[in-house]
C-alpha positions in Angstrom: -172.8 -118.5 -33.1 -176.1 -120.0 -31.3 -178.8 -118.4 -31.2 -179.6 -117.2 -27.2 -182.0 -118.5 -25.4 -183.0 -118.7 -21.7 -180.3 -118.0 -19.3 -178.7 -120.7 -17.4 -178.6 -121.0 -13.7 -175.3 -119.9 -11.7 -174.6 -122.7 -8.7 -174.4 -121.5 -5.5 -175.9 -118.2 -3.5 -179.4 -118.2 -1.7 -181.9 -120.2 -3.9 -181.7 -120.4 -7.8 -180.1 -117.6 -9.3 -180.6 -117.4 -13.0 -177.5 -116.2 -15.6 -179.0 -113.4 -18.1 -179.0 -114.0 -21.4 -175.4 -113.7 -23.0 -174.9 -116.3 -25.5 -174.1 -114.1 -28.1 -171.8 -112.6 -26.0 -169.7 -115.3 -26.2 -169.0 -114.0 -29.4 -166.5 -111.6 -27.9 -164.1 -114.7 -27.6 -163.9 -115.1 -30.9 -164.7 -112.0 -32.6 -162.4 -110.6 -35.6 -161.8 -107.0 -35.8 -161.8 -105.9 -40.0 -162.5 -103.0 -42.0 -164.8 -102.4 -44.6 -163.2 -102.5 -47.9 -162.5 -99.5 -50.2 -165.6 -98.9 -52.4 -168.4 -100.5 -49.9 -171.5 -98.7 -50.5 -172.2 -98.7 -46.4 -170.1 -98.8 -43.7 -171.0 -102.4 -42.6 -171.0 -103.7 -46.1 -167.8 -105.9 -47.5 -166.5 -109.3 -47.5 -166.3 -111.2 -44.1 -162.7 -111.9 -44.2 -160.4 -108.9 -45.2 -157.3 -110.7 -44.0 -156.8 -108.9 -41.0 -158.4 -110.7 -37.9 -157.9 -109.4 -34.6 -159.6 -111.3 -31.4 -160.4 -109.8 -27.7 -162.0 -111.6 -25.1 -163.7 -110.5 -21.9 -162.0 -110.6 -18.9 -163.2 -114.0 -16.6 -163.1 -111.8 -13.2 -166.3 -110.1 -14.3 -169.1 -112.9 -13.5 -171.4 -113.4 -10.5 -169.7 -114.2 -7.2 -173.3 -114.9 -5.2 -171.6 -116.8 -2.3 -169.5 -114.4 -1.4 -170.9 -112.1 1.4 -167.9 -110.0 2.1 -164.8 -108.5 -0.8 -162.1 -106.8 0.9 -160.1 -104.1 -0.6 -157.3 -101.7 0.4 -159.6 -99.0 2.4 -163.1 -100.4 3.1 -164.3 -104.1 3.1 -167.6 -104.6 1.7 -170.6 -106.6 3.4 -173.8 -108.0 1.5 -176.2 -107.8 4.5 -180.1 -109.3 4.4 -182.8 -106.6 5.5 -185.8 -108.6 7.7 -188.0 -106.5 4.5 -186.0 -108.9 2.1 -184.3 -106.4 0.3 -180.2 -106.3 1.3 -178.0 -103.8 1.4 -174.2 -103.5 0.7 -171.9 -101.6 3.2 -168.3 -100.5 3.5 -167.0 -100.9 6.6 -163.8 -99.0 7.7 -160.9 -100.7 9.6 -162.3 -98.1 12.5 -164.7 -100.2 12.5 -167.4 -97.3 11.0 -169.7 -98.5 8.0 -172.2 -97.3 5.7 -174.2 -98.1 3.3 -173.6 -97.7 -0.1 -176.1 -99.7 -2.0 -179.4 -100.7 -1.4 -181.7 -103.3 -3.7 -182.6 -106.9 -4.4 -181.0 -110.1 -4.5 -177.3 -108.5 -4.8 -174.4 -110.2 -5.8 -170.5 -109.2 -6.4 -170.0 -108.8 -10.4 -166.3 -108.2 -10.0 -163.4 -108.9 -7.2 -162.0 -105.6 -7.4 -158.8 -106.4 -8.9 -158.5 -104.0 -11.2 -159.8 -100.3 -12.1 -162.5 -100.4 -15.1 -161.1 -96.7 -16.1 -157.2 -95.1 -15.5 -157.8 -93.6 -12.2 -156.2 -94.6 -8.8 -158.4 -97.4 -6.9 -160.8 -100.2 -7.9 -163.7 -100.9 -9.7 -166.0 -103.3 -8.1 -169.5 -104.5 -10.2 -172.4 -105.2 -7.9 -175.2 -107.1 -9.7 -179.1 -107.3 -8.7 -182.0 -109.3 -10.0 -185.2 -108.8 -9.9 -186.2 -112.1 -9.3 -188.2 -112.9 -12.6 -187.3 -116.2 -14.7 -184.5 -114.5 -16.8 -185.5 -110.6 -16.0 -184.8 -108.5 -14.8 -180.7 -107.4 -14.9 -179.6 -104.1 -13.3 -175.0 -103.9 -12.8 -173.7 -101.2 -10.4 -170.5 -99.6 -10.7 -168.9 -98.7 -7.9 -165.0 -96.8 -7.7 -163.5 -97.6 -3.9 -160.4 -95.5 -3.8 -159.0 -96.2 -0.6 -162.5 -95.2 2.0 -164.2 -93.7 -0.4 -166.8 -95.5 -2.6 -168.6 -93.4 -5.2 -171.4 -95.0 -7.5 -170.8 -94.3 -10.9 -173.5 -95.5 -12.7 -176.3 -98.2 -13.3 -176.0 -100.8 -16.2 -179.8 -101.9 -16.8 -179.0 -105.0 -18.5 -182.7 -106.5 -18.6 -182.4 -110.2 -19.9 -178.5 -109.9 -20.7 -175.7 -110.8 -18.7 -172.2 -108.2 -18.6 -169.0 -108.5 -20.1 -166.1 -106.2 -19.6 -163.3 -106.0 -22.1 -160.9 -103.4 -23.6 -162.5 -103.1 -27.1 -160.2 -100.4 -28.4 -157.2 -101.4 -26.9 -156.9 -98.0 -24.8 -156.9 -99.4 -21.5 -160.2 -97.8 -20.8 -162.7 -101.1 -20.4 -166.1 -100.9 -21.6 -169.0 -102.7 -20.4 -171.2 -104.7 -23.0 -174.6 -105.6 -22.3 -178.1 -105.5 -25.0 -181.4 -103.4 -25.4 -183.5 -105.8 -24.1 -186.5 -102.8 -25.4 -187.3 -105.7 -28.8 -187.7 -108.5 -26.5 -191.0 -110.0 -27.8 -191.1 -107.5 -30.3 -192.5 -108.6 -33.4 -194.8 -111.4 -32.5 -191.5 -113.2 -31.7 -190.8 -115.7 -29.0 -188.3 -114.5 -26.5 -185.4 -116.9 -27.4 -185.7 -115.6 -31.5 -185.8 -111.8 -29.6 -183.2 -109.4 -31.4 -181.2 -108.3 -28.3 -178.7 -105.7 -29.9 -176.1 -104.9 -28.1 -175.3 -101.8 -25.9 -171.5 -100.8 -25.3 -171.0 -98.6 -22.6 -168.0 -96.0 -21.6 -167.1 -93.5 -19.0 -167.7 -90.0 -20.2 -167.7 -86.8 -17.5 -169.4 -88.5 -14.4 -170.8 -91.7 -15.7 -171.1 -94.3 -18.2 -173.3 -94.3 -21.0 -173.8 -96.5 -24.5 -171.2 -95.3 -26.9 -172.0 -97.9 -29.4 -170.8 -95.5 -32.4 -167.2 -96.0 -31.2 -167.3 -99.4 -31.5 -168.1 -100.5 -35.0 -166.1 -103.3 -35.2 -168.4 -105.2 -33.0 -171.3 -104.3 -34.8 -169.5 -105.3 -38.1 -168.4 -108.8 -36.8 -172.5 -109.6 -35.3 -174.0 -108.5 -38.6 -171.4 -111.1 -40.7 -172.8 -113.5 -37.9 -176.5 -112.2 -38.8 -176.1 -112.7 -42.3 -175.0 -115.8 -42.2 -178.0 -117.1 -40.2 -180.0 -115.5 -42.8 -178.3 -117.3 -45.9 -179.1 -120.6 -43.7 -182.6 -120.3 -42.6 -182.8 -119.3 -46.7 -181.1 -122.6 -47.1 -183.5 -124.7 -45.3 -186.6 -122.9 -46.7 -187.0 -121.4 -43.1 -189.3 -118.6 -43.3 -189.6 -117.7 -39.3 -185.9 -117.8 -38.7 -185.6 -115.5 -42.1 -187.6 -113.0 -41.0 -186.3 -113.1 -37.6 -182.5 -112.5 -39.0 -184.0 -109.8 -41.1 -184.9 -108.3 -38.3 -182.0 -108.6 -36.4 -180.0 -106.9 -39.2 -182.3 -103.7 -39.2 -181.8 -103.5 -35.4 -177.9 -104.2 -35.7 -177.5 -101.7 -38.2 -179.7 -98.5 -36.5 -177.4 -99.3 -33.0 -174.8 -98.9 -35.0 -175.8 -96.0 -36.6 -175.9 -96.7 -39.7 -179.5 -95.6 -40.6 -179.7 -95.3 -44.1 -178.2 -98.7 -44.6 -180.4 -100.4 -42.3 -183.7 -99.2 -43.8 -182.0 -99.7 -47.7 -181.3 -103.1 -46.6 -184.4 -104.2 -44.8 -186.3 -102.4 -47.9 -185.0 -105.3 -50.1 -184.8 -108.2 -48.1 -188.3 -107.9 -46.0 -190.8 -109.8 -48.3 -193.4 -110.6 -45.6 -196.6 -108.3 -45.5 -196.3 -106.9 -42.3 -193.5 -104.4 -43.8 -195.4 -101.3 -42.7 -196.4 -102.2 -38.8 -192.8 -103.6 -38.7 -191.8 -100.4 -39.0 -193.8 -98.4 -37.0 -193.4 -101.1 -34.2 -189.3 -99.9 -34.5 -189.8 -96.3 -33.9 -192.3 -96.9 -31.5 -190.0 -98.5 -29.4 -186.8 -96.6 -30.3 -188.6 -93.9 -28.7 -189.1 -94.8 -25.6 -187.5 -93.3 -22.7 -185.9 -94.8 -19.9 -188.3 -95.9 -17.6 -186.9 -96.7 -13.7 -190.1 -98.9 -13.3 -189.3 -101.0 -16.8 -186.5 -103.5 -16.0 -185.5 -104.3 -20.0 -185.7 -100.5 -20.9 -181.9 -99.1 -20.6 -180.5 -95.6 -19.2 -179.3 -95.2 -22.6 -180.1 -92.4 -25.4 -180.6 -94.1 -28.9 -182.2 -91.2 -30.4 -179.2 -91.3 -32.7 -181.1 -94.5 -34.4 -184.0 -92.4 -35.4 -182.4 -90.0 -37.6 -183.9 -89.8 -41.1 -182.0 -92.1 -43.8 -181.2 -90.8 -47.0 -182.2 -91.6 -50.2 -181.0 -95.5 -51.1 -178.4 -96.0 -53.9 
């Protein structure tokens, strides 16, 4: 898997419209599903081929449509409509011939085509996507349900620099949606292209989504395998930046995942650099900040879960 780096640029819309970054996410396409083996002393840990691959990919309706003004569905159609403030607005607009507006913001574009429902409920799901404007930040992805005239807004996906990929992880038909923590991006004295972006996977639970990445180790599993190869190659080539940057990404991988205790043991052994001790404080430091409406890479997500205090190491 490449290493992400700056998004690229969709075609079409009004004026350049970068992609997020989601290289990694291409991952999805190719990503084996396997276990831990009996007798792995973490929950991550084991050999990277068990025998059993599985592969999921994310469904191609879920990208940006930015030349497309209008979607119609069953009930309502849709408009993108420019604002003389330059902001836009997105309205419904009944058969009747009586609109609304639904969604107000910046730079909006259609995520989704509305062909299907993200969650088992009657209706459509339709993903609106707005950017901030920045070189590759700022990412927020609205979910909308339209059942029949009705449109609700069920949540916000603050994606910072990553794109959005929708796929059925657990094979449940519930989707979830699969973005990153863009919170580490610079972090460390690193450039943004060697930035560990974990990733964020978020479900529907009660009256709107939030990251659930617990339930989905399996992803977590196949992106540290990926990690730790990087790691045994930058060792390779006597590559002491991209080490330390893989080492990184491992620590972070494993706390999203919530595997705490392994994530510290781990990064206890195979940090050597001096910094060790701000490392770490620079981690909680950021773990613990809140969501912030006015900070585009800070996610509507609790990860509180990843400060939880590890247990002794074996």
């Amino acid at each position: 898997m490449s290493r992400a780096g700056r998004g690229r640029r969709p075609r079409g819309g009004a004026g350049p419209r970068p992609r997020p970054r989601g290289a990694w996410l291409l991952l999805l396409a190719l990503v084996a599903l396997t276990a831990a083996p009996a007798g792995a002393l973490f929950p991550g840990a084991g050999d990277e081929d068990d025998g059993r691959p599985e592969g999921y990919a994310p469904l191609p309706e879920f990208r940006p449509y930015p030349e497309r003004d209008r979607l119609a569905l069953a009930g309502v159609t849709l408009i993108r409509v420019a604002r003389s403030d330059r902001t836009q607005a997105l309205v419904a607009r009944e058969a009747s011939g009586w609109e609304h507006v639904v969604l107000e913001g910046h730079r909006l574009a259609f995520y989704s085509l509305g062909r299907q429902a993200i969650r088992r409920v009657p209706g459509r799901h339709v993903l609106v996507q707005e950017w901030s404007g920045g070189a590759h930040c700022c990412f927020d992805f609205h979910v909308l349900w339209v059942d029949g005239v009705r449109v609700y807004r069920e949540g916000t996906i603050r994606a910072g620099d990553c794109e959005l990929q929708v796929a059925d992880l657990n094979r449940d038909g519930d989707l979830a949606l699969i973005s990153c923590d863009a919170r580490f991006a610079y972090a460390f004295g690193l450039a943004f292209a060697e930035s560990p972006l974990v990733p964020l996977v978020y479900s529907f639970r009660d009256t709107g989504y939030v990251a659930d990445n617990r339930r989905f180790s399996e992803l977590f599993r196949v992106r540290i395998r990926e990690e730790q190869r990087r790691l045994a190659e930058a060792e390779r080539q006597g590559d002491a930046g991209a080490a330390r940057g893989a080492v990184l990404s491992l620590l972070l991988h494993r706390l999203y995942a919530g595997w705490v205790t392994e994530g510290w043991c781990e990064f206890e052994k195979a940090y050597r650099w001096a910094d060790g001790i701000a490392v770490r404080q620079e981690v909680l430091a950021r773990l613990r900040r809140r969501p912030d409406p006015d900070d585009g890479r800070l996610p509507f997500a609790d990860v509180s879960y990843a400060l939880e205090k590890a247990a002794r190491c074996p």
